[in-house]
N, C-alpha and C positions, 0 to 999 in steps of 0.2 A: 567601464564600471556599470553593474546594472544591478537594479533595485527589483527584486520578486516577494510576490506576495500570494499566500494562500489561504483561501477560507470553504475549502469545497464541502466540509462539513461541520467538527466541533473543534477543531487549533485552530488557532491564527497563529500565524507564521509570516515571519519579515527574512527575508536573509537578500545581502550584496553579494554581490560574484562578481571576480575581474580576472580575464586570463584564463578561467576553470580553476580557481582558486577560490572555496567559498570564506569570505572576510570575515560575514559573523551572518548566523542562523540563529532567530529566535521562535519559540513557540508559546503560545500562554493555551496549557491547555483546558477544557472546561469537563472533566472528567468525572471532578468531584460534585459539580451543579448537578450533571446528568443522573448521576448514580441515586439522588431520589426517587428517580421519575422510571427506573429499570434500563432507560435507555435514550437515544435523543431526543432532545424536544426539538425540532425546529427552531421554532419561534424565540429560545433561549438561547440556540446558539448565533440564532443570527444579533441576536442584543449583546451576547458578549464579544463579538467579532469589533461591532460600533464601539465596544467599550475599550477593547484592547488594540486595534492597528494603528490610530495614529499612535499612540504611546511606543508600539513597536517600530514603525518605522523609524521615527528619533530616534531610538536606541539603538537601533541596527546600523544606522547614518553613524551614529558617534561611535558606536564599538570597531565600525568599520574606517573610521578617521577621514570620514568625506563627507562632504557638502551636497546638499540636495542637488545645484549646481553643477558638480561636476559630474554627475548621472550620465551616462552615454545612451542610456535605454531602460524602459520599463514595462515590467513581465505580469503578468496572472494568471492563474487558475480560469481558463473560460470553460472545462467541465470536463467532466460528469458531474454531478453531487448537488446537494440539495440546495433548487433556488434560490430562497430568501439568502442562505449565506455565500452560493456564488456572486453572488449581485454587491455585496459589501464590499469584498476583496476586488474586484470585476472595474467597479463602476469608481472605486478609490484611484485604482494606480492608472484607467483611461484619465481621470483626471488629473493626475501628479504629469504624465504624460504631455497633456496639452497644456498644461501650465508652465512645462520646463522647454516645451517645443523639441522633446525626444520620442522616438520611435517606439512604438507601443508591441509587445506579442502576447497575446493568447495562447496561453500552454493547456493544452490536452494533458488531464490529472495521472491516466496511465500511462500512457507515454513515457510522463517524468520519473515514472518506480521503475520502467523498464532499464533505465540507464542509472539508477539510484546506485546500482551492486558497483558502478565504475567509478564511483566517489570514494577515494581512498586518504587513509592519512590525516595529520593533523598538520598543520589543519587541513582540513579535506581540500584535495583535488583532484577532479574529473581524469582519471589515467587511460583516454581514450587511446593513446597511444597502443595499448595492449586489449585492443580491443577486438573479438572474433566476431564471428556469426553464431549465436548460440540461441539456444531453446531457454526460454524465461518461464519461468514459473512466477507468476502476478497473484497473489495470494491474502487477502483482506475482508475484514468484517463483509462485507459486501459484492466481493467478487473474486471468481476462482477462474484463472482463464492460462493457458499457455499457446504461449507465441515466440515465433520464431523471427528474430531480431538480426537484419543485417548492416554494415554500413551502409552511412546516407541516410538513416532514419527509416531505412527500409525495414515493413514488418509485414508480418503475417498471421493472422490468429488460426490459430490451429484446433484451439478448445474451451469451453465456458462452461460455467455452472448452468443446468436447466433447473435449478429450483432453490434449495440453500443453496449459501458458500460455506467454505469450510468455515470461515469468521462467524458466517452464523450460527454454522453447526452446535460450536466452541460454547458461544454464549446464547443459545438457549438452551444447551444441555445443561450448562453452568443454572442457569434459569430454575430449571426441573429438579436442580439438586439442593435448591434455595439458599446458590451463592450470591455473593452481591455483584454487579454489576461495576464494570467491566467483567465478566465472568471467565474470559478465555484466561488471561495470566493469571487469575486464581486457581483454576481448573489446571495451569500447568504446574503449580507450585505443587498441588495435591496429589500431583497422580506421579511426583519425582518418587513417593514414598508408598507408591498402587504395585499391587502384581497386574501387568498389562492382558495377563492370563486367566484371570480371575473371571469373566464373560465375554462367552460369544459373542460378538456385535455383526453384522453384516459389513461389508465393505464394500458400498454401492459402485458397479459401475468398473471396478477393478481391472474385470477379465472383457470387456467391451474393447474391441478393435478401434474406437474411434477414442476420442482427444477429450471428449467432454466430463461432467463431473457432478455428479448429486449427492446432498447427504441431508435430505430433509426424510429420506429413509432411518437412517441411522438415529437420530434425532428422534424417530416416530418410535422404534426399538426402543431407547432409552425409556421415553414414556411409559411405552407396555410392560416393559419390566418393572418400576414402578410402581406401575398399578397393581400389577401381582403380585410383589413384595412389598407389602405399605411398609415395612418396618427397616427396609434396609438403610432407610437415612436416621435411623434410629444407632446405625454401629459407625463410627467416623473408621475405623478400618476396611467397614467394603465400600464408604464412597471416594476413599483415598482408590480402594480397585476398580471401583468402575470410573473414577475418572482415566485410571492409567489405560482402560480399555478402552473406552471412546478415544482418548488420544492417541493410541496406537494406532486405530482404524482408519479414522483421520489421515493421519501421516504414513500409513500404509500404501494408501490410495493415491493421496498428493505424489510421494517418493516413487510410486512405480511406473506413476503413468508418466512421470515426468522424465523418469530417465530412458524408458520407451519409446518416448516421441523424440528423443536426443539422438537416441541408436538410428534408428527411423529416418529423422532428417538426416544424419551423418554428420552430426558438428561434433565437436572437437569441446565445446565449451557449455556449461548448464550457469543461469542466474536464478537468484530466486529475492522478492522483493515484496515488500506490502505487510501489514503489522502481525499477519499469522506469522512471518518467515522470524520472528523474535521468540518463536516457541522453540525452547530447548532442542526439544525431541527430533524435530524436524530440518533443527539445522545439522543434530548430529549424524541425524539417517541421511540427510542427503548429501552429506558428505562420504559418510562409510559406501553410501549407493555409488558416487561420482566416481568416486579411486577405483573400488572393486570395477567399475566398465572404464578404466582409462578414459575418464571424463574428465576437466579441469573444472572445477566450479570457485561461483563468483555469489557471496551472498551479500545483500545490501548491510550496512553497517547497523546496529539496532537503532541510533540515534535516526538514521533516513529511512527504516520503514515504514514508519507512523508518517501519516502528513506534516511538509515540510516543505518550506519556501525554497531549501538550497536544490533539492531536484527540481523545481521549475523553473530557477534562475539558471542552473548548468546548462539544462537542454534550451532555454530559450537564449542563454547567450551564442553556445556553438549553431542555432539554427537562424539566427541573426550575420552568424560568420561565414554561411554556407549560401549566402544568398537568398534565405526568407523572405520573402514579403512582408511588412508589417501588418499589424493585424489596426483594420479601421479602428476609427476610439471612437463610433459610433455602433460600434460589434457589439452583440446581445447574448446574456449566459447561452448556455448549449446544455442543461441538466443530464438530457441523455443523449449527448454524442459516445458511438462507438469511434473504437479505435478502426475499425473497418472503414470509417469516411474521414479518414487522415488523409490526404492527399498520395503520399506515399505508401501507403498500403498495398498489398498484394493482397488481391483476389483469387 
C-alpha cells in the first residue's frame, strides 16, 4: 500500500495505490483562486497546498480503508514545477515517511503522464500488462515534448517545445481573445461551433525533419490579426472561427509530428498525456491519425491528465517493485529536472 502525493504546481493531490490498483485519488483544485490573477500566482498556490494536503491525505487514508500504519511506502512529486509548491508536497510525505519508518520515492512529474494513458478502468488499474514501446506525446500548459517510452522505465526524448507549449499557446491566445482564464477549455468549447477554415494561421515547425515544437509563432499571428481587425472581437461568430482555426493548427502540428516520429521509430503503439490531450479535437484527430497509419493508440484518461497523485503513486509503486533505490528523505526539490537526467534515459 502506498501513499502519493502531488503539488508540482496548482492541485494537490493525495491518491493510495496497492497492487496497481488506484484505491482513491483526490484533487482540490485551485482554479477558481487563480483565475483572478489571469494565471498562477505562486505564492497562492503554494498556501493552498498547506491548506489542502493534510485534509487530503485523511481522506485519501479513509476512502482508501487503511491506516497510516499499514502504508508500505511513500511517494512525491520531486519535479519539475514550481518550488515553493514542490517543497509542500516534497518535504510532507519525506516526513510521513520517517515518521512511519517506510521507504520514501521521488517521482519525476513527467515521467508519471508518460505511463498516465496505461491507467485504465474503474477503478483505475495500471494495465501494464499490455504494455508496448511507443512514441508519447506529453502535452501541457507548459510543455510539449515527444518521447519514446520502452519497458523498464526506459525513455528517450525525441522532441520539445523551444519556446511556447502548445498549453501556452491555448491560453494566451484565449488571453488575446479576452477569455477568462483557464482559457484553453474555453477556447475548446468555442471553436466546437468555429469554421476551422475561416483563417490562415501558420503551422510552426510542421514540415521540420526534427521532433521539436513552437507556437509562440502562432500565438504572435493571432495578435497581428487583431491589431488589424480591432473589430473582429466585436462579432462572437468570427471569434468562435478563429478560435476553431488556432485550434486546428495546434492539433495539426501536435497530430503530425507525432504520428511521424511513430512511423520513424517503428512502434506499433502512440500515447498521448498531459491537460492539452483533454482537448476534443486532438483526441479525435489523433485517433482518426493512429487507425489511418495502423497505429494502436493509448490516450490518458481525462480524470489523469491534469496533475494527479495516482500517476505518481502507479509509477512509484512499480519502480519500488523493480528494485528502485529509495529516494533519501533528506532529497531536495529538483524545479528543473529533465527527464534526460533519469537514470534510465537514453541518450
Amino acid at each position: 500500500m502506498l501513499l502519493a502525493i502531488e503539488t508540482s504546481c496548482d492541485e494537490t493531490s493525495v491518491a493510495v495505490v496497492h497492487d496497481g490498483v488506484v484505491r482513491a485519488n483526490l484533487v482540490a483544485s485551485q482554479v477558481r483562486l487563480h483565475a483572478e490573477y489571469g494565471g498562477v500566482v505562486p505564492e497562492l498556490a503554494t498556501r493552498e497546498h498547506l491548506r489542502h494536503l493534510a485534509p487530503l491525505v485523511r481522506a485519501a487514508l479513509r476512502e482508501a480503508g487503511v491506516a497510516a500504519g499499514e502504508l508500505d511506502a511513500v511517494a512525491a512529486t520531486q519535479g519539475p514545477g514550481l518550488p515553493s509548491a514542490l517543497l509542500v508536497g516534497l518535504k510532507a510525505a519525506q516526513g510521513l515517511a520517517f515518521a512511519l519508518e517506510r521507504p520514501f520515492l521521488g517521482v519525476h512529474h513527467h515521467e508519471a503522464h508518460l505511463y498516465s494513458p496505461w491507467i485504465t478502468g474503474q477503478p483505475p488499474r495500471a494495465d501494464f500488462g499490455a504494455f508496448l514501446p511507443n512514441v508519447s506525446l506529453l502535452v501541457s500548459g507548459g510543455h510539449t515534448m515527444l518521447v519514446r517510452v520502452e519497458a523498464g522505465f526506459r525513455h528517450r526524448v525525441l522532441g520539445s517545445t523551444v519556446d511556447d507549449a502548445a498549453g501556452e499557446c491555448f491560453d494566451k491566445t484565449a488571453k488575446l481573445l479576452g477569455l477568462a482564464y483557464p482559457g484553453g477549455p474555453l477556447l475548446d468549447r468555442l471553436a466546437a461551433t468555429g469554421d476551422p477554415r475561416s483563417f490562415a494561421l501558420p503551422r510552426p515547425m510542421l514540415n521540420e525533419p526534427h521532433d521539436d515544437f513552437s507556437f509562440s509563432g502562432l500565438k504572435t499571428s493571432v495578435r497581428y490579426r487583431l491589431r488589424d481587425q480591432p473589430d473582429l472581437l466585436a462579432h462572437d461568430r468570427r471569434i468562435h472561427d478563429l478560435c476553431a482555426s488556432v485550434q486546428a493548427a495546434i492539433v495539426e502540428v501536435l497530430v503530425s509530428k507525432t504520428v511521424r516520429a511513430a512511423l520513424r521509430e517503428g512502434v506499433s503503439c502512440v500515447t498521448a498525456s498531459g491537460g492539452v490531450t483533454c482537448n476534443r479535437q486532438l483526441r479525435r484527430d489523433l485517433a482518426a491519425a493512429c487507425q489511418a497509419h495502423g497505429l494502436s493508440l493509448r490516450l490518458a484518461a481525462p480524470a489523469l491528465c491534469t496533475d494527479n497523485a495516482a500517476m505518481v503513486g502507479i509509477v512509484a509503486e512499480r519502480q519500488l517493485a523493480s528494485g528502485a533505490a529509495p529516494t533519501d528523505l533528506d532529497a531536495e526539490i529538483r524545479p528543473g529536472w529533465s527527464l534526460t537526467d533519469l537514470p534510465n534515459a537514453v541518450r
